[in-house]
C-alpha positions in Angstrom: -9.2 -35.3 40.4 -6.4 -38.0 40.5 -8.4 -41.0 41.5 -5.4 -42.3 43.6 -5.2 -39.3 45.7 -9.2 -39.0 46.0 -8.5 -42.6 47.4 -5.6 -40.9 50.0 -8.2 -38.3 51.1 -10.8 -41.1 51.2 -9.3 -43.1 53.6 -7.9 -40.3 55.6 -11.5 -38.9 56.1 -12.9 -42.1 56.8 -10.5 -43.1 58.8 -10.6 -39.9 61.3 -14.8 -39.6 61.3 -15.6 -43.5 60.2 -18.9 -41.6 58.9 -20.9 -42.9 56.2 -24.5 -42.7 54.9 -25.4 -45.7 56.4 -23.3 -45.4 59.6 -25.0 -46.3 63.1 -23.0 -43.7 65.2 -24.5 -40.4 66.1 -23.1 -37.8 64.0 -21.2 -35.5 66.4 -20.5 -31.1 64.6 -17.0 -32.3 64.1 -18.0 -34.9 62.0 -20.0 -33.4 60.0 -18.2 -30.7 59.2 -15.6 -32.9 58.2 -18.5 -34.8 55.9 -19.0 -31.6 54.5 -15.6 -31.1 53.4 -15.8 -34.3 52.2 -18.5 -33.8 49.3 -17.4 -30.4 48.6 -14.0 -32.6 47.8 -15.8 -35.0 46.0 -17.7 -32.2 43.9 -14.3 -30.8 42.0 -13.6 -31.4 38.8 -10.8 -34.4 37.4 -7.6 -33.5 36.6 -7.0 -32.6 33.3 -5.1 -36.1 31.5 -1.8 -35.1 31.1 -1.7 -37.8 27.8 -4.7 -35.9 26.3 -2.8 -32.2 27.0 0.1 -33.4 25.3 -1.9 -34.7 22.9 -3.9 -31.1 22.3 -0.6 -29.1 22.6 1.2 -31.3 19.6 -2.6 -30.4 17.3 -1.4 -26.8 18.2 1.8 -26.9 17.0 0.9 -28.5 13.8 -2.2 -26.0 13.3 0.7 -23.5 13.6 2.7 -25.6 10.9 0.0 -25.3 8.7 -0.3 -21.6 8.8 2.8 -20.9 8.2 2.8 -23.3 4.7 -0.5 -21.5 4.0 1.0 -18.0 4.2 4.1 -19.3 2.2 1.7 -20.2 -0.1 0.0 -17.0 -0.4 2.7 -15.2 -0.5 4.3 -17.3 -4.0 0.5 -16.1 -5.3 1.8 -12.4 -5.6 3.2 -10.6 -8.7 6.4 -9.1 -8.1 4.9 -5.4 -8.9 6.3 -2.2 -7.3 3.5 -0.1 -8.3 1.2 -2.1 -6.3 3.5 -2.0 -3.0 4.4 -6.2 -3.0 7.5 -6.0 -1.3 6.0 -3.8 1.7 3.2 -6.5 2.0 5.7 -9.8 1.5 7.6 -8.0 4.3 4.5 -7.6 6.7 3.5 -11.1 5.8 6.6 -12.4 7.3 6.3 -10.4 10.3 2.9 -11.9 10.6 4.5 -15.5 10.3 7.1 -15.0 13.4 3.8 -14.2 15.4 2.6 -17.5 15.0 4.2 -19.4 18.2 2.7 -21.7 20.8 2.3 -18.6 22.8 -0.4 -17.0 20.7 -3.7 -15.9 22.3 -7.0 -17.1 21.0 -8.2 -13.4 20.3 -4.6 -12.7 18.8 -5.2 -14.9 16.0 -8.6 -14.0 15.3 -7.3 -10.3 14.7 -4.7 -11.7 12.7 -6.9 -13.8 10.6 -9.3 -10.5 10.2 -6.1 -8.5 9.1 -5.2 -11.1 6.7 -8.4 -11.6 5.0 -8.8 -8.5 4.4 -5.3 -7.0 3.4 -4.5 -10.4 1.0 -8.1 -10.1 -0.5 -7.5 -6.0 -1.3 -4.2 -6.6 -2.9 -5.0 -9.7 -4.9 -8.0 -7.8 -6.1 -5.6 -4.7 -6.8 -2.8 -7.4 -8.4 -6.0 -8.8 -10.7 -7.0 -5.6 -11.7 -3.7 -4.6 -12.5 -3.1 -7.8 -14.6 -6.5 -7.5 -16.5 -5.5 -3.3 -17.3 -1.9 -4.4 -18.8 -3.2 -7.4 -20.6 -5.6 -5.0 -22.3 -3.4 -2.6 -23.3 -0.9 -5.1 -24.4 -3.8 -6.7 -26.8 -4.7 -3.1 -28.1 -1.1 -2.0 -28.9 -1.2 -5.3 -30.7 -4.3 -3.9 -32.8 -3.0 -1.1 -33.4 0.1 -2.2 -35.1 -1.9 -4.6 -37.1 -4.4 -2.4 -38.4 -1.7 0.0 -39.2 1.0 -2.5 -41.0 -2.2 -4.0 -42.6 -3.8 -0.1 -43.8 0.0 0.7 -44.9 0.4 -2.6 -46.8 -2.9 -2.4 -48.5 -2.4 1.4 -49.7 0.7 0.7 -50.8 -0.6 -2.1 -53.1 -3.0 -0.1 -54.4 -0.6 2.7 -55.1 1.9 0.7 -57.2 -1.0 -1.5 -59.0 -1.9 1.7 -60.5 2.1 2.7 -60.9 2.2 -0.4 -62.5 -0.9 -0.2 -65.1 0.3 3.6 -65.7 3.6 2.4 -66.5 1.6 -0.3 -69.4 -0.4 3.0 -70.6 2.9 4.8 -71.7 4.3 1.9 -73.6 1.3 1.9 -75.3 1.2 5.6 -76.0 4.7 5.5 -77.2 3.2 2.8 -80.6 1.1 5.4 -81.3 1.7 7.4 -84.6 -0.7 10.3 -84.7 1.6 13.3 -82.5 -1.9 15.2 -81.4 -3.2 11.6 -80.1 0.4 10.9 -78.7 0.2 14.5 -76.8 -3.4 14.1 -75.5 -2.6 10.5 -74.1 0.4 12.1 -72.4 -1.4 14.9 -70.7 -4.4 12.8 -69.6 -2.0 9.8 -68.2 0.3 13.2 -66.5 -3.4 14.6 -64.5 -4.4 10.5 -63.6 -0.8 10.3 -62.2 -0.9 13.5 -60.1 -4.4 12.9 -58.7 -2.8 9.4 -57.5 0.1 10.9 -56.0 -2.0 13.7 -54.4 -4.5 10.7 -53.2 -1.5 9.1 -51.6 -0.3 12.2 -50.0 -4.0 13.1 -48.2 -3.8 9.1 -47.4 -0.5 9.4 -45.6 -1.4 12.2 -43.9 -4.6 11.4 -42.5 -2.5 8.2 -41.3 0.3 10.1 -39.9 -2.9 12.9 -37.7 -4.0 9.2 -36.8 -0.6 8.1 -35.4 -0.3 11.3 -33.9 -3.1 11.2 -32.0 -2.7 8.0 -30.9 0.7 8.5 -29.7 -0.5 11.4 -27.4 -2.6 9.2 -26.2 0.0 6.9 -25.1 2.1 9.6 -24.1 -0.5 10.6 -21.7 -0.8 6.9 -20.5 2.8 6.6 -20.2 2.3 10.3 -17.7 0.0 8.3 -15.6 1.7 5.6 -14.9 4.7 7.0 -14.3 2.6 9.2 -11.5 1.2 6.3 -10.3 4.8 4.4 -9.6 5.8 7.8 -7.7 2.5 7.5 -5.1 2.0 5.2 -2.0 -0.3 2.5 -3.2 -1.9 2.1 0.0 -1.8 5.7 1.2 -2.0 7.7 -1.5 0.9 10.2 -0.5 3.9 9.7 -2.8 6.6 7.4 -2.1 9.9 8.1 -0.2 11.7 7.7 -3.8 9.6 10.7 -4.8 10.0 12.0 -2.2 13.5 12.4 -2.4 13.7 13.6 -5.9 11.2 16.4 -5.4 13.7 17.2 -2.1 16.5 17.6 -4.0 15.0 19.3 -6.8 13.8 22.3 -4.1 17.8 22.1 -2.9 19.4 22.9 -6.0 16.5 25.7 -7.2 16.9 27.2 -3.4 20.5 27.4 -4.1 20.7 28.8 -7.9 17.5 31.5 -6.7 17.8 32.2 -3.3 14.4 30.8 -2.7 14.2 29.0 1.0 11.8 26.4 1.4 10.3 24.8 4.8 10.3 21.3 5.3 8.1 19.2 8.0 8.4 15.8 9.4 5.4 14.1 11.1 4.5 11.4 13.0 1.8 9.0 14.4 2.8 9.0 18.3 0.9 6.1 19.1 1.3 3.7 15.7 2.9 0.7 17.3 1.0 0.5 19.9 -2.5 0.4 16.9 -0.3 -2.3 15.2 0.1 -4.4 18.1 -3.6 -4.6 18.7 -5.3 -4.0 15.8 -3.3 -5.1 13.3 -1.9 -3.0 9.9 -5.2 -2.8 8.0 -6.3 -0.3 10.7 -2.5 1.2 10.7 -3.1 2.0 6.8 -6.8 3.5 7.8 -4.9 5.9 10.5 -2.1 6.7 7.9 -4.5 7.6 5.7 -6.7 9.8 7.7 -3.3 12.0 8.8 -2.7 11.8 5.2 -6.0 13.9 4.4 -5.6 15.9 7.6 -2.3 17.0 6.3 -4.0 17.9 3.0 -6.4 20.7 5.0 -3.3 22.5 5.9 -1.2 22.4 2.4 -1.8 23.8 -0.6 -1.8 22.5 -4.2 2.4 23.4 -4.7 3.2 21.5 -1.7 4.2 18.2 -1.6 3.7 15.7 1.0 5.9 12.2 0.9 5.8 9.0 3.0 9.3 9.2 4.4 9.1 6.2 7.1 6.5 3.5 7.6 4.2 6.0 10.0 6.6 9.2 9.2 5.6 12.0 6.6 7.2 15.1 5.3 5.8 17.9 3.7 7.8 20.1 1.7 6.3 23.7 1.5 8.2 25.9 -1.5 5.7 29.0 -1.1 4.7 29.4 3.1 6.1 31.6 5.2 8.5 29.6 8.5 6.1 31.3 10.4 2.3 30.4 8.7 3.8 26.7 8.1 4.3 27.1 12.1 0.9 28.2 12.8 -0.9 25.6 10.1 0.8 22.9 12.2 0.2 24.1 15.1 -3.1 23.9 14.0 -3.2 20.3 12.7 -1.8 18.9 15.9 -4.7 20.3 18.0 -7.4 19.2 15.5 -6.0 15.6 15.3 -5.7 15.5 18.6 -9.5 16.7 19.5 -10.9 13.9 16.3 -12.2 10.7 17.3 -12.1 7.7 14.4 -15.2 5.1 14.7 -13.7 1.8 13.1 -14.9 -1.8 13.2 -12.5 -4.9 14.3 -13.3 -8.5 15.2 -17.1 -7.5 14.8 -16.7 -5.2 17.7 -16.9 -1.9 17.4 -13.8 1.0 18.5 -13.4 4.6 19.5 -10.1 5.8 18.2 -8.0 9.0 19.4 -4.2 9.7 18.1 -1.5 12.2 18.5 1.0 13.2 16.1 4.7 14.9 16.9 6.1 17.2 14.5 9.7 18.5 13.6 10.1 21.6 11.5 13.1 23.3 9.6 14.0 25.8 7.0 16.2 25.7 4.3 19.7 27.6 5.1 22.4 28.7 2.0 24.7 25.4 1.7 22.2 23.0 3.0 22.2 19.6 1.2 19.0 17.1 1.1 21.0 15.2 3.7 21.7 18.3 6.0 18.0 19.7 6.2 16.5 16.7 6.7 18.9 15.8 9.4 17.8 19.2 11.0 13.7 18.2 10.8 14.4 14.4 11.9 16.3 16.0 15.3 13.0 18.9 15.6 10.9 15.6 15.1 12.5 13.9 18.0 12.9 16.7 20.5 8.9 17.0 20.0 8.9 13.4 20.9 10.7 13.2 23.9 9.0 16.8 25.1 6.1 14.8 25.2 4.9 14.0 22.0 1.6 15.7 21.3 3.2 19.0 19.7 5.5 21.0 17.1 9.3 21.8 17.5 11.4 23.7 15.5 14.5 24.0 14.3 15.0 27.2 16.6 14.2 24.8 19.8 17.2 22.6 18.9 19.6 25.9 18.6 18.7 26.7 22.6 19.4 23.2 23.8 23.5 23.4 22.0 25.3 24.9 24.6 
């Protein structure tokens, strides 16, 4: 407490009572339940310095600095690979640097430093990895080339060294005098020079099976990587760019065959909300189990694309309108009914989520744009029904008037 106003109360007290411990007068109830307010008064804590708050809230601010320089710094760390999903992260990392204000809470900040170890650590390790896998690759296309310029030069050598001394044989077959010995030169020099051309002809071949082998080796390479680049690196769904390619691939073969496809749009109900408290590491987790969920009710020709951050769409070439209905149906209930055990702040969590999804079917004359207009609007009708279920494109149809 303030000393000068302890020294207010003080004298106020004492001058009303004019009680002490070593007072003469008979203590009368009025007094002494005023000397009991007294030490209770006396018994509360000082008031906080207001120089040593200031002096506390201007360590905060530059504690805040500080992290902020630190991310920066973390952030210049990163390759600048698509494959391994930098931009997305570089984006969340600047999200996470507006959070950092005088306003954060204690408990705030320790989620956010639990997302952040663990999210930067993953993708550096990913980014080293990565590194390591293309610097070996580069080092063995750099063998490869060597070995083969240095096998071609070599065999070539070889070849015209003995070019060379056959050419030094016929000069000195043409000195000689005696036709039989002339002719029998000539035919044993005509044999040596076919075995060396044959000899050079199994060599270049077995080169050439060699070659060939090891470009359908990098050919297949070259497949995987382009599949990699088309999938989520996080998630493991493919990206919206596939996404969108595969889409308008269905479009044009619906319209040259007459072969409608169904197309579903799905989303975590309750994602911000697990982002505002947990953080996106646990985000990714809950993306990822709707991600295999989806996977029960698809089959191997369907494909299933990250359209939006917590937004997926399935395409479905094969399905009936009416089993891609019920299969949905299906997967809202059982996502709905799961609980997902998962560990935060060393505490652990009991997680339930809902999804909303928007269905539609391809109609002659659509365009990418046009059906996926028509599953967006099914997606938000579920939504603002009450989230929690499946609407069609046949619910939006009774709602135009």
């Amino acid at each position: 407490m303030n000393n000068k106003i302890a020294l207010k109360i003080k004298v106020f007290f004492w001058g009303r009572i004019e009680l002490s411990p070593h007072s003469s007068k008979p203590a009368t109830r009025k007094n002494m339940k005023l000397w009991g307010r007294w030490q209770l008064i006396k018994a509360l804590p000082e008031m906080p310095d207001p120089s040593r708050f200031q002096e506390l809230l201007g360590m905060r601010l530059k504690l805040l600095d500080l992290s902020r320089v630190l991310l920066a710094l973390i952030k210049k760390s990163f390759c600048d690979i698509e494959e391994l999903g930098t931009e997305k992260l570089l984006s969340q990392l600047d999200e996470v640097s507006d959070r950092f204000n005088p306003q954060l809470k204690a408990l705030q900040a320790e989620r956010i430093k639990t997302g952040l170890f663990e999210v930067v650590g993953k993708h550096l390790q990913k980014q080293k990895a990565y590194l390591n896998r293309k610097e070996a690759e580069l080092k063995e296309s750099i063998r490869l080339l060597s070995d083969g310029l240095a096998t071609l030069l070599g065999e070539n050598e070889a070849y015209h060294v003995r070019i060379l001394l056959l050419g030094d044989r016929l000069v000195d077959i043409s000195r000689l005098d005696d036709i039989r010995q002339l002719k029998k030169s000539l035919q044993a020099e005509v044999v040596q020079l076919k075995n060396s051309v044959f000899e050079k002809r199994d060599q270049e071949a077995e080169r050439l099976s060699q070659y060939t082998a090891q470009i359908k080796h990098l050919e297949s390479q070259l497949q995987q990587a382009v599949q990699d680049a088309q999938k989520d690196a996080i998630i493991g769904t493919y990206n919206r760019s596939a996404w969108q390619r595969h889409l308008s691939t269905c479009v044009d073969y619906a319209a040259a065959h007459r072969h409608p496809f169904n197309l579903a749009f799905l989303r975590v109900d309750e994602f911000p909300m697990i982002l505002e408290n947990f953080g996106s590491n646990i985000g990714n987790r809950v993306l990822v189990a709707l991600y295999k969920a989806c996977e029960q009710v698809s089959r191997p020709t369907d494909f299933i694309g990250r359209y939006a951050e917590e937004t997926f769409s399935i395409i479905f070439p094969a399905d009936t309108f009416r089993t891609v209905r019920k299969n949905l149906d299906r997967l809202v209930r059982e996502i709905a009914a799961t609980q997902y055990q998962f560990t935060f702040a060393e505490q652990t969590f009991n997680l339930r989520f809902t999804v909303s999804v928007g269905l539609c079917r391809y109609h002659a004359g659509d365009t990418r744009e046009s059906i996926s207009n028509r599953g967006l609007a099914a997606l938000q009708l579920a939504e603002e029904q009450g989230k929690n279920r499946c609407c069609t494109e046949k619910a939006l149809k009774k709602l135009i008037p």
